[in-house]
Structure formats: structure tokens, C-alpha cells
DRENVO-473084 format. One record per residue (C-alpha): x, y, z; chain; residue number from 1. Coordinates in pm, 1 decimal, padded with zeros to 6 digits. Example, Ala and Ser with C-alpha at 12.3 -4.5 7.8 and 13.67 -1.06 7.14 Angstrom:
01230.0:-00450.0:00780.0:A:1
01367.0:-00106.0:00714.0:A:2
This chain:
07375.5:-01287.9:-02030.5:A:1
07498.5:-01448.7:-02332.7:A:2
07846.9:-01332.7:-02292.1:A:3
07828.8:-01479.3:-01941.7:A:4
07720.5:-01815.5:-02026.4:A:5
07937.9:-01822.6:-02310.3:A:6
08291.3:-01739.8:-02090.2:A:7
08180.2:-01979.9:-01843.2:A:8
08137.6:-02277.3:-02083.9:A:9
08447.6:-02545.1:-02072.7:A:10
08317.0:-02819.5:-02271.4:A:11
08573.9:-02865.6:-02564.6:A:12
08468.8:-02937.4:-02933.5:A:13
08616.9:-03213.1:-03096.7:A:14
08639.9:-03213.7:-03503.6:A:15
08404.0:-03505.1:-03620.4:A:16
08435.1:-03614.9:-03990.3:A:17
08074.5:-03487.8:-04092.3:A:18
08153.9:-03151.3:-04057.1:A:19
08364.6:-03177.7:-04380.9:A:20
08133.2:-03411.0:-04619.6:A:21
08067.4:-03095.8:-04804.0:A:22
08431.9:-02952.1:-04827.1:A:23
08541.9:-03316.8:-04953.3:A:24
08238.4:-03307.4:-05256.4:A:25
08340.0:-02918.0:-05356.6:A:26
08704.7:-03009.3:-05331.5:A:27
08660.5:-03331.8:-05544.6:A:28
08432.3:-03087.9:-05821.0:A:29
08683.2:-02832.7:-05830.3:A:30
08998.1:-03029.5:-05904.9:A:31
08857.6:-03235.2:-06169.8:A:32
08765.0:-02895.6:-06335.7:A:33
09005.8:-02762.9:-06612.2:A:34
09118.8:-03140.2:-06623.8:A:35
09163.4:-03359.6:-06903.1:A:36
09308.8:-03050.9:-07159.1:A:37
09392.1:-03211.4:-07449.2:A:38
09684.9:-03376.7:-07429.9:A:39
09765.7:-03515.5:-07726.3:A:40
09625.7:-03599.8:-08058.6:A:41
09656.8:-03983.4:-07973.5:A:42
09290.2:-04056.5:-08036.5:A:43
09307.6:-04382.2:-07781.5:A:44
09441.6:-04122.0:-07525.0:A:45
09155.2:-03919.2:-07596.7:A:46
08918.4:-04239.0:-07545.1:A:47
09059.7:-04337.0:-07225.8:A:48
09016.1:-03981.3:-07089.3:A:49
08662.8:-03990.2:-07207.8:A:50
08635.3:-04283.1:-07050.1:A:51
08733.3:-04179.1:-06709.1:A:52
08552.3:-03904.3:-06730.0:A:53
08211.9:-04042.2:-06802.8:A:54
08256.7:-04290.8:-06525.6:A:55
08406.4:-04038.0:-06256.3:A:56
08043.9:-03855.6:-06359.9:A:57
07846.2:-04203.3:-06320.0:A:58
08026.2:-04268.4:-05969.4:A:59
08216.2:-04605.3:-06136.3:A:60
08508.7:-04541.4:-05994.2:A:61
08671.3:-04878.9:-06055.7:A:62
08615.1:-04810.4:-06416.7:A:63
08752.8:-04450.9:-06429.0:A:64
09075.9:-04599.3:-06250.5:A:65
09131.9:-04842.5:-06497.1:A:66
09101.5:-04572.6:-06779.8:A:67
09324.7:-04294.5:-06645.3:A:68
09556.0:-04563.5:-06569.0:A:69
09563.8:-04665.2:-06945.3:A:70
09548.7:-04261.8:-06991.9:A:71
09875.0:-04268.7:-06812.1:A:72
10076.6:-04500.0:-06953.6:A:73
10021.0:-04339.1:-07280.8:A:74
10146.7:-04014.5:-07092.3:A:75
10328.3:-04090.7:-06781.6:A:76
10423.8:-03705.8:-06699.1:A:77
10061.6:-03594.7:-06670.8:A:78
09989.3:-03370.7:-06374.2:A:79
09595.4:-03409.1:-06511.8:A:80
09616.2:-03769.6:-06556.2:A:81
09800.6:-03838.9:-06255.6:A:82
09535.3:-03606.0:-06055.0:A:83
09235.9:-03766.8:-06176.3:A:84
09342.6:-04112.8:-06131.2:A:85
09427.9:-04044.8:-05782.7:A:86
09043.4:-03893.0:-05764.6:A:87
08940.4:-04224.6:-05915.2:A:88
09152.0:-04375.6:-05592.1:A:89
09026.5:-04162.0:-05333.3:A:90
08638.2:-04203.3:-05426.5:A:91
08720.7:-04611.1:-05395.9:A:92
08859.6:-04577.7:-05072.0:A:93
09195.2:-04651.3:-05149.7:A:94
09353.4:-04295.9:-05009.3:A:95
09686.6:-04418.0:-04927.9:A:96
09720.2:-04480.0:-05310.5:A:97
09590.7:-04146.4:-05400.2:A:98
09807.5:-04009.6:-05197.6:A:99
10098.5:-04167.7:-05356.5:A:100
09977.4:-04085.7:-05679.1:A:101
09928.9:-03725.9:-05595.4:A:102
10296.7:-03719.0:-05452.9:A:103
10415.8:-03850.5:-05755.8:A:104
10265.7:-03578.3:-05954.0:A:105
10411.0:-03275.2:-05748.3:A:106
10756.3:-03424.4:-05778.3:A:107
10649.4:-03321.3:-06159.2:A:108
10473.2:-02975.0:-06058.1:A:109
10566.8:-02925.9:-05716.3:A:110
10359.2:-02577.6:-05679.9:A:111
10054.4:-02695.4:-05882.9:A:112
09785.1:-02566.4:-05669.9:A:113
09513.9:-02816.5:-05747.1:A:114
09759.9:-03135.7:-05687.6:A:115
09852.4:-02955.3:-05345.0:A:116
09446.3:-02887.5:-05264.3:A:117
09409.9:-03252.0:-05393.0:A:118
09714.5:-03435.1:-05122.9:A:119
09575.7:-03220.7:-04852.2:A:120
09228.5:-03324.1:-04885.0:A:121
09298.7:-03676.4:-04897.1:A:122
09576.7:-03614.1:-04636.0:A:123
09287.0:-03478.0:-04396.8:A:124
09086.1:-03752.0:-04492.4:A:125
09319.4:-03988.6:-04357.0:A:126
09332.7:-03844.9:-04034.2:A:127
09720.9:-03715.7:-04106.4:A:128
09627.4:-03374.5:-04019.2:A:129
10011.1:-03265.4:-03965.0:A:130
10083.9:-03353.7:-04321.1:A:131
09732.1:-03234.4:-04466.4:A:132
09896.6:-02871.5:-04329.6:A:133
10113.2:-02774.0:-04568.4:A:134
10000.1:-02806.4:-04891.9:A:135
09644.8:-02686.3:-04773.1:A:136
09841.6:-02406.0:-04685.1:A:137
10010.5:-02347.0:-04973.9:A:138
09680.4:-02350.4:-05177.1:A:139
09512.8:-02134.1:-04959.4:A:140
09801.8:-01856.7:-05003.2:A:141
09784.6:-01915.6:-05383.9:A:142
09395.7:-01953.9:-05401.4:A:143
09261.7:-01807.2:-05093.2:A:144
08878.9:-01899.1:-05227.8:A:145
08594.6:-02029.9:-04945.2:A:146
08694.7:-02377.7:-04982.4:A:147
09083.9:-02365.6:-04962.5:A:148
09070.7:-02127.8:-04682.7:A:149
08809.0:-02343.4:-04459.8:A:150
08942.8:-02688.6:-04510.5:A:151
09297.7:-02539.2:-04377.3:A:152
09095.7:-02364.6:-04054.8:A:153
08936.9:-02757.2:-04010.4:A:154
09282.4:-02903.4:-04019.4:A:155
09417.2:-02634.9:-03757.2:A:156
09148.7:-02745.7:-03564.7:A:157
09248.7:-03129.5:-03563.0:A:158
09562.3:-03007.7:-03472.4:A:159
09383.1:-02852.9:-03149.8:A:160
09551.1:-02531.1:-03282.6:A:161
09243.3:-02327.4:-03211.7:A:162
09340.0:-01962.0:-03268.2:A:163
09525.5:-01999.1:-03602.3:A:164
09195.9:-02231.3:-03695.8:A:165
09017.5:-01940.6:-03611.3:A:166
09189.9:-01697.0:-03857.3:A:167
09152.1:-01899.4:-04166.0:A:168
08761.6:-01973.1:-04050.7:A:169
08710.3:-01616.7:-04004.2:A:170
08863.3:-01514.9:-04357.7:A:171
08609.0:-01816.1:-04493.0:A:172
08356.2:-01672.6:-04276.5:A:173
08356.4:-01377.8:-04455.7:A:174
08304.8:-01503.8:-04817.2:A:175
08014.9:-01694.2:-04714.8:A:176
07865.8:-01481.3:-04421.1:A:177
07563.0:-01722.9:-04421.8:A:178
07731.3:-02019.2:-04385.2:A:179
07619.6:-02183.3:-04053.4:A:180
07826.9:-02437.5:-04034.6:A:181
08182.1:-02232.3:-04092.7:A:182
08029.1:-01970.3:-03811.4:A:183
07990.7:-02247.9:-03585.6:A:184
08309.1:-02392.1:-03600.3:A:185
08486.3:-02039.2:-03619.6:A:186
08251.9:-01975.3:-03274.9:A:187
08391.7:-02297.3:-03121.4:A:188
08750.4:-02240.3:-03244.4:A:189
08739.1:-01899.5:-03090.0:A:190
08549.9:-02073.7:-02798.7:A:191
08869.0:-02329.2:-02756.8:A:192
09135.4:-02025.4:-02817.2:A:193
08979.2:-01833.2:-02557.9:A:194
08848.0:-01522.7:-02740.3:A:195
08536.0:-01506.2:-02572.1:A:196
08463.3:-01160.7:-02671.8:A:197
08514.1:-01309.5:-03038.7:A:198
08276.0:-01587.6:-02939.7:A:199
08009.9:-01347.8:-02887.4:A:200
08035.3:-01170.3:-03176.1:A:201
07991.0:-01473.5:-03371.0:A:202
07684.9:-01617.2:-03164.2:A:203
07552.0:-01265.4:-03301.9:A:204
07641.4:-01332.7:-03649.5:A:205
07479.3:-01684.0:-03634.5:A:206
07126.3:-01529.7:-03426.7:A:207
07157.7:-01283.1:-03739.9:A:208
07105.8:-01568.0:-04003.4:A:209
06906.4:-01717.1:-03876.1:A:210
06837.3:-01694.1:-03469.6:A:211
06612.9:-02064.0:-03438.1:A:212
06873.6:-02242.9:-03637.2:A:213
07018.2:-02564.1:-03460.0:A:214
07356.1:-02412.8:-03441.1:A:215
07220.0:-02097.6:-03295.6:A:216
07053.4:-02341.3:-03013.7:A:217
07319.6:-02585.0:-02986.3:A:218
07559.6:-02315.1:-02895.6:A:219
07297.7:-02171.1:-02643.2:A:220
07291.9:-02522.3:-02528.5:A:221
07694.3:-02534.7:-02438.8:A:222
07681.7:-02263.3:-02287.4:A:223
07434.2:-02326.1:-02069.7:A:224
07546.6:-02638.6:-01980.0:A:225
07908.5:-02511.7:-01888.9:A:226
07730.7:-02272.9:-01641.7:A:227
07543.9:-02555.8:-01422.1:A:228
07199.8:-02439.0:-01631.8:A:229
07119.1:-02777.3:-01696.1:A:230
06759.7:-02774.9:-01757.9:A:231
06806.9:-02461.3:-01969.6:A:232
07047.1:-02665.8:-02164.4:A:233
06880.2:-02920.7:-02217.8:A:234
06542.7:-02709.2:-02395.0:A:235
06813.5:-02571.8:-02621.4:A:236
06946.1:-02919.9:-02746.7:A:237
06573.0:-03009.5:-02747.9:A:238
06500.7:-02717.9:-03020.1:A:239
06853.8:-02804.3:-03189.6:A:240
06732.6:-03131.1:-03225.9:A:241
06375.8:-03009.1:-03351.9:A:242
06560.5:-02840.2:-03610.6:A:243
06747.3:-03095.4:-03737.9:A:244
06748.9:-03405.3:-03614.0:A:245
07097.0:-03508.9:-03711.0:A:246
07265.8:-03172.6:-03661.4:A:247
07617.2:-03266.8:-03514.3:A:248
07581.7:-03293.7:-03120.3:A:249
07316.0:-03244.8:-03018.3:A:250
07229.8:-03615.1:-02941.2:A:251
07601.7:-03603.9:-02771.2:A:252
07478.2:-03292.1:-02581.4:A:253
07157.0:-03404.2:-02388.5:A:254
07338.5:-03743.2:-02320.6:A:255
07640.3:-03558.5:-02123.3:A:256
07334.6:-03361.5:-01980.0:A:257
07145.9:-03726.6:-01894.6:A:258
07480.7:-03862.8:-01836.3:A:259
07557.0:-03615.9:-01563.3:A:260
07199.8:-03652.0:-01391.9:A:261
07309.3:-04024.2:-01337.4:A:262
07045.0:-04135.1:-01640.6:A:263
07279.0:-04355.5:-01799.1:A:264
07057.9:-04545.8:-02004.6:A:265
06883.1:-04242.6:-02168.8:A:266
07207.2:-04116.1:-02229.0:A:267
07296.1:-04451.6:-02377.6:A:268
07006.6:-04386.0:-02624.2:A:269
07134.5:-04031.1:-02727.4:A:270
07479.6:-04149.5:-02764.8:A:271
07416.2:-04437.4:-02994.8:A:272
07177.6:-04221.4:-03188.1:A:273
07493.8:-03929.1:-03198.1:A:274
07676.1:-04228.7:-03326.5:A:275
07444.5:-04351.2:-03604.5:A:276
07485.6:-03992.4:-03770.2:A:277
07856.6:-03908.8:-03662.8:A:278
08018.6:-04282.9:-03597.1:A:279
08334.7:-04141.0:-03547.3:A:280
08285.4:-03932.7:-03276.8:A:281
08517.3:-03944.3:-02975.8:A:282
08309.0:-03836.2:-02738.2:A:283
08006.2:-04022.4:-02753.2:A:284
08224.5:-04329.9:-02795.3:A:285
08366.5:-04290.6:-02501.7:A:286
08106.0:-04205.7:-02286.8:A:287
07869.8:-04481.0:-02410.8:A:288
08171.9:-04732.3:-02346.3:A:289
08239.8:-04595.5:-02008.4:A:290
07878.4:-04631.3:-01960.1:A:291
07838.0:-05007.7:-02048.9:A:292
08139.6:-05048.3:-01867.4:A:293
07940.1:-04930.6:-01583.5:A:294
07681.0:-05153.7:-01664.4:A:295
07929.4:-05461.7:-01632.3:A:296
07935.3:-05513.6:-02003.9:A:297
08322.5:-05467.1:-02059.5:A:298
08304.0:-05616.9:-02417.3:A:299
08065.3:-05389.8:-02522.0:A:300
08280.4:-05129.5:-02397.4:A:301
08597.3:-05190.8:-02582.7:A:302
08473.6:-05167.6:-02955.5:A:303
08342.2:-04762.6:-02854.7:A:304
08658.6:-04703.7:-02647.6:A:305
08879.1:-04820.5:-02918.2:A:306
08656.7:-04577.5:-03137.9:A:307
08744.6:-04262.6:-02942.5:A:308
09079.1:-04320.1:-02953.1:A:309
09138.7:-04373.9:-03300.3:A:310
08893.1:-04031.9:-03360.7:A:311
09127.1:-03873.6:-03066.0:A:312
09474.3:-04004.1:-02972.2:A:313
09488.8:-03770.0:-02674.5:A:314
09199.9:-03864.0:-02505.9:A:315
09309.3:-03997.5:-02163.9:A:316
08952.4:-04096.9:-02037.5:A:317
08942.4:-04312.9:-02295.7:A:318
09270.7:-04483.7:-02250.9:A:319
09171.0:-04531.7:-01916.7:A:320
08842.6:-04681.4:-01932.2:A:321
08992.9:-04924.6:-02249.1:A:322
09243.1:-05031.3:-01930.5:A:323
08965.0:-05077.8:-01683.5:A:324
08782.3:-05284.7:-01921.7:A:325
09062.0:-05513.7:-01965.2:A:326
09117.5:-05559.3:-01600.1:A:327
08732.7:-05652.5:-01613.4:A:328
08743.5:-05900.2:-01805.2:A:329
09064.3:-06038.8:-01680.8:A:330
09362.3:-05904.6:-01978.4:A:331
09580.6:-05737.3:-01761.4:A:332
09775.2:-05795.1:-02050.0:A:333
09567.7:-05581.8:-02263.2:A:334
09525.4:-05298.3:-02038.7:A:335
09855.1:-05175.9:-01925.4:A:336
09941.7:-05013.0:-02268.0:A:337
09662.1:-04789.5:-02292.5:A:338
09682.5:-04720.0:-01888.8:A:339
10049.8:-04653.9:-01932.3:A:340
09950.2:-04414.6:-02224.2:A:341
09621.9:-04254.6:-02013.8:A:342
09974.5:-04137.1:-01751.6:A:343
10153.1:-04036.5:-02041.0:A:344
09920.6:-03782.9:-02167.9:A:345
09867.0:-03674.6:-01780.3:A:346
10085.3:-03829.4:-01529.3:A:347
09878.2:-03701.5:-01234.8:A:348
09585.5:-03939.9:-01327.3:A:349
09600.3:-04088.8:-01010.1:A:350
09295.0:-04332.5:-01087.7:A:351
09528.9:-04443.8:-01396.1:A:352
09791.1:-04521.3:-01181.3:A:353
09592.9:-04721.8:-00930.1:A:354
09397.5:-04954.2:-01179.8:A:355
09784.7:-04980.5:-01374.3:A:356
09875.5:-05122.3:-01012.0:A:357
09593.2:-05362.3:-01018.4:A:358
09677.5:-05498.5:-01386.0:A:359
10064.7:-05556.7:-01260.1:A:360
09938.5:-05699.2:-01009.1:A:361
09739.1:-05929.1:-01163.9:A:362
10084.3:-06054.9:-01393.9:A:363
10267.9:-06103.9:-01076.7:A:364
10477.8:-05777.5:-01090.1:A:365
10406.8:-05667.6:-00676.9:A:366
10670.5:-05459.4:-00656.6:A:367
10569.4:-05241.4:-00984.1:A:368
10195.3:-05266.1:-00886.7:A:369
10259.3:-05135.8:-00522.0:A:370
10455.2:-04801.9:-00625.3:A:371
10178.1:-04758.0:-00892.6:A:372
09917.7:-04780.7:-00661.3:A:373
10057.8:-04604.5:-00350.6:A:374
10159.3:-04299.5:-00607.7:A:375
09825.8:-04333.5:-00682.3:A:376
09724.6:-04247.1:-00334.9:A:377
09964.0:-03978.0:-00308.1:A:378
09870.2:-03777.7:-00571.2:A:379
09484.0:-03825.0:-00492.3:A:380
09540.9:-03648.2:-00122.5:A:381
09722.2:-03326.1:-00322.9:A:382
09450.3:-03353.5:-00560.9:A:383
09203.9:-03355.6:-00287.8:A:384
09451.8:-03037.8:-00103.4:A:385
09378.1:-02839.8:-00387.0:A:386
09756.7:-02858.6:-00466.2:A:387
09702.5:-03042.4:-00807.8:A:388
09388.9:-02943.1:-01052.1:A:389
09238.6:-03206.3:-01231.8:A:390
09163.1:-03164.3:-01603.4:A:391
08956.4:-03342.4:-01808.3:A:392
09019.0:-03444.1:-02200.0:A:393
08656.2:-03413.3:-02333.3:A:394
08551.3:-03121.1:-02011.1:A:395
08276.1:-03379.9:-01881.1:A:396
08313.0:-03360.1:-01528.8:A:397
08351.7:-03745.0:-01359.9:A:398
């Protein structure tokens, strides 16, 4: 039965920042250890790497910044220095700078592994997944420990390159056979790959560890709701939730299961609370702004649309209902990019097309609006013939 529900489940995972908070505190921990050898015998080079030090350990990061960057002009060619300023950087905030500064030290080292873990982190952490790849790669063939070896399955995965995100998971998996959170992920990369049998296998792992954990009932809860079990689903989320109360989607999951019973403002509830936990998170943005744009509150809407595109760049539903909010409140202006970009990413959204033709319409431009709009109609009737398959971005069905 499990094997059933879990092939017939379609609703895809999307990577949400939370899922790495821990990865980002171990990875910090580990590259500031074996820093700060001595360098030198210059005793105010000493004190200013003291000084960062203390205050990297106190969480003044402003302060440690201004030491190692005292440290550093004392010793410019510093991979240490260079690395724990950049730290310094990245725990203000300011990760384009790290980044810089971490670039600047593997022009020195180019192969030091914990400058390579260090860019990719704050690489990831930016959201600049394809260049977060390679030197999380390279550290996890040089150090393949827990950490290196699950932070490059989670960037896989925000490259929606599912089974190659499984085989680093499932290497990590194996370290740390009790981890939870890497067996759910590895379960939902396997899940996105296909590799249902796999999928299985690691539903059994998780019931193993611990069979009335939230990720053991969320995953229930998927898979019942990608099999129509709805109410079944929904008890699962329920004793997710019961679990923990701010384990990632499960808020997200009984709204799609409120949102597809037509309770949109109960669903409104479970997205914002998803949101308060996970802000970031695509889907609940986008649902909760298609909902208030539903609702006729098409300013409301934009902020959580604009959310779930920045989390997701491919996700057409949410291009589209940013343009349909526009048109709403009268910016055709405003809402031909993102419908133009909702056809680019499919260019048989025929309801893209249609509300693209009532936006050029709207600035005058007939003759562009009227071959929008009646392409519109013609792809609807194959779509409707069964000659073109609709997919969705996020798997709700609309």
C-alpha cells in the first residue's frame, strides 16, 4: 500500500532555506577550526587575531571584521585571515563581500578545501546554486565527511537535478543513518528522480527511526494526497503537525488539501502560518497570493507572488498570477513581463496567453492582443482534445 501511494504521488518538493540552518552553523564551526595558526611573531598580529576570534565567539561580528581586517593588512597573503574575515562578512549579511573575499583567497590556494567549502556555502546562501556547485564539489571529493557531502546533494536539488542530489544524500545518509531530515530529502529527491522503488526503501528507513516522527507522517501525507486520499492526508499532516509544529510543510500541506476543497480562507491561515516558519517558500507564496487574488485583493497578492518567484524562477503559476494581478489593478504595464515569462517557461499556457492579450489590449496594441488571445483559444480546444497535457510547476492541480 505504501509503495502504491508513494508512485502515485506528483506533488514536487521545492528546497526551502530552513532545511539548511543546520548545514550553514556546522559549516561556519568547521572552517573557523584549525584557523588562526600562528602566523607570525608580530605580537599586534597576534592581538588582532585574538580579537576576531573572541568576537566571532561573542556573535560581534562587526567587531571581528574590523580585526581580521587589521589582521590582514599586517599579512595580506593569508588564506586564514582572508577566510575568517569573509566569516566575519557572511554572519553580517554582507555575502557578496564574503564571497569576494573568499575568491580572493583561492586565487592564493586555489585547492584549499576549507576556502572552497567556505565560497560554496555562501554561494548557496545566495541563491547562486550553479556556482555553489563546484567548489562544494570539489570539497566533497577531497573531504567526503556528512556535511560536505549533504550540502552538495541540497545544491543538486536547487538545481532540480534530483537523481545526482540523490547520490550525494544517500552517501550522507549513510554516515548519519538517523538523520531525519537528510532521509527526507534523499526520499523526496528520489521521489522527484523517479526511483520509486528507492522511495520506499527510504520511507522504511525513516518508519525505522522513528515511525511517528513528522517526516515519517508528512511523507504519508504526500502520498496520500497525490492518490485523491484526501482525508487520509490530511490526519497525516495533522500528526506531522502534532509532532512538530513548525516541521517544514506541513502547514503548506493541509492548505493545498483546504485549498483544493475550495476552503480558501483556512488555507489562507495554514499558508501564512507555513510562511511565518519558512518565509521563503515558493509555494505557499504563491498559493496564498493567488488566493487573495481571488479574494479581489490584488495588492496583497503581489508582495507573496513576487516571493515565489524570487524562491523559484521557474515557477510559471506564479508569473502568471503576478500578471493577472497587474491587469487587476489596472498596470498592464506591469504585467506583460512576467506573463511573457509564465509562456516562456511553457508556451502552451493558454490562460497566459489570453490574460497577455488582455494587458496589450489594455496599451492599445489590438493587433498583438488579438493573436495572443485567439492562440489562446486554440491551444485550450487541443488541450481540451487531449492532444496537449497540461503540467503544473508546483503539481497543485487548478
Amino acid at each position: 500500500m505504501v509503495v502504491q501511494f508513494l508512485k502515485a504521488a506528483r506533488r514536487p518538493v521545492v528546497l526551502r532555506r530552513a532545511t539548511v540552518r543546520c548545514v550553514f552553523a556546522l559549516c561556519f564551526a568547521l572552517a573557523l577550526s584549525g584557523q588562526n595558526a600562528p602566523l607570525s611573531a608580530n605580537p599586534q598580529l597576534q592581538k588582532q587575531l585574538v580579537a576576531g576570534s573572541e568576537a566571532l565567539q561573542k556573535g560581534d561580528n562587526a567587531a571581528a571584521e574590523a580585526a581580521f581586517r587589521q589582521a590582514l593588512a599586517l599579512a595580506p597573503e593569508s588564506i586564514e585571515i582572508l577566510n575568517d574575515l569573509a566569516i566575519s562578512l557572511a554572519r553580517e549579511g554582507k555575502t557578496n563581500a564574503a564571497i569576494e573575499i573568499y575568491r580572493r583567497a583561492l586565487k592564493i590556494r586555489p585547492d584549499d578545501p576549507a576556502t572552497n567549502r567556505n565560497l560554496g556555502l555562501a554561494y548557496f546562501r545566495a541563491q547562486r546554486y550553479k556556482e555553489a556547485l563546484p567548489p562544494l564539489e570539489l570539497t566533497a571529493k577531497s573531504t567526503p565527511d556528512f556535511q560536505s557531502l549533504e550540502l552538495t546533494g541540497l545544491t543538486l536539488f536547487a538545481l532540480d537535478r534530483y537523481a545526482e542530489a540523490a547520490q550525494y544524500l544517500e552517501r550522507a545518509s549513510r554516515l548519519q543513518p538517523g538523520d531525519l531530515q537528510t532521509l527526507n530529502l534523499l526520499g523526496k529527491a528520489y521521489f522527484q528522480s523517479k526511483q520509486f522503488d528507492r522511495v520506499a526503501e527510504v520511507f522504511s528507513r525513516i518508519m525505522a527511526v522513528n515511525p511517528n516522527s513528522p517526516e515519517a507522517h508528512a511523507m504519508m501525507g504526500m502520498a496520500y494526497d497525490g492518490t485523491g486520499h484526501e482525508e487520509e492526508a490530511q490526519a497525516e499532516y495533522e500528526a506531522a503537525e502534532k509532532a512538530d509544529p513548525n516541521f517544514m510543510g506541513v502547514h503548506s500541506g493541509l492548505g493545498i488539501i483546504y485549498w483544493k476543497q475550495g476552503k480558501l480562507d483556512a488555507a489562507a491561515t495554514e499558508f501564512r502560518a507555513e510562511l511565518k516558519n519558512y518565509p521563503t517558500d515558493p509555494v505557499s507564496n504563491c498559493l496564498l497570493g493567488e488566493i487573495l487574488r481571488k479574494q479581489n485583493d490584488p495588492a496583497s497578492a503581489v508582495p507573496y507572488l513576487k516571493a515565489a518567484i524570487a524562491a523559484n524562477p521557474k515557477y510559471k503559476e506564479a508569473y502568471f498570477e503576478l500578471g493577472k494581478s497587474e491587469v487587476m489593478l489596472n498596470q498592464p504595464s506591469e504585467a506583460v513581463e512576467p506573463l511573457r515569462k509564465a509562456i516562456a517557461l511553457d508556451a502552451n499556457y493558454y490562460e497566459a496567453h489570453f490574460v497577455l492579450g488582455t494587458a496589450l489590449r489594455q496599451l492599445g496594441q489590438a493587433e498583438d492582443a488579438n493573436r495572443e488571445q485567439h492562440l489562446a483559444e486554440q491551444i485550450q480546444a487541443q488541450v481540451r482534445a487531449g492532444l496537449i497535457k497540461e503540467v503544473s510547476t508546483d503539481g497543485v492541480s487548478r
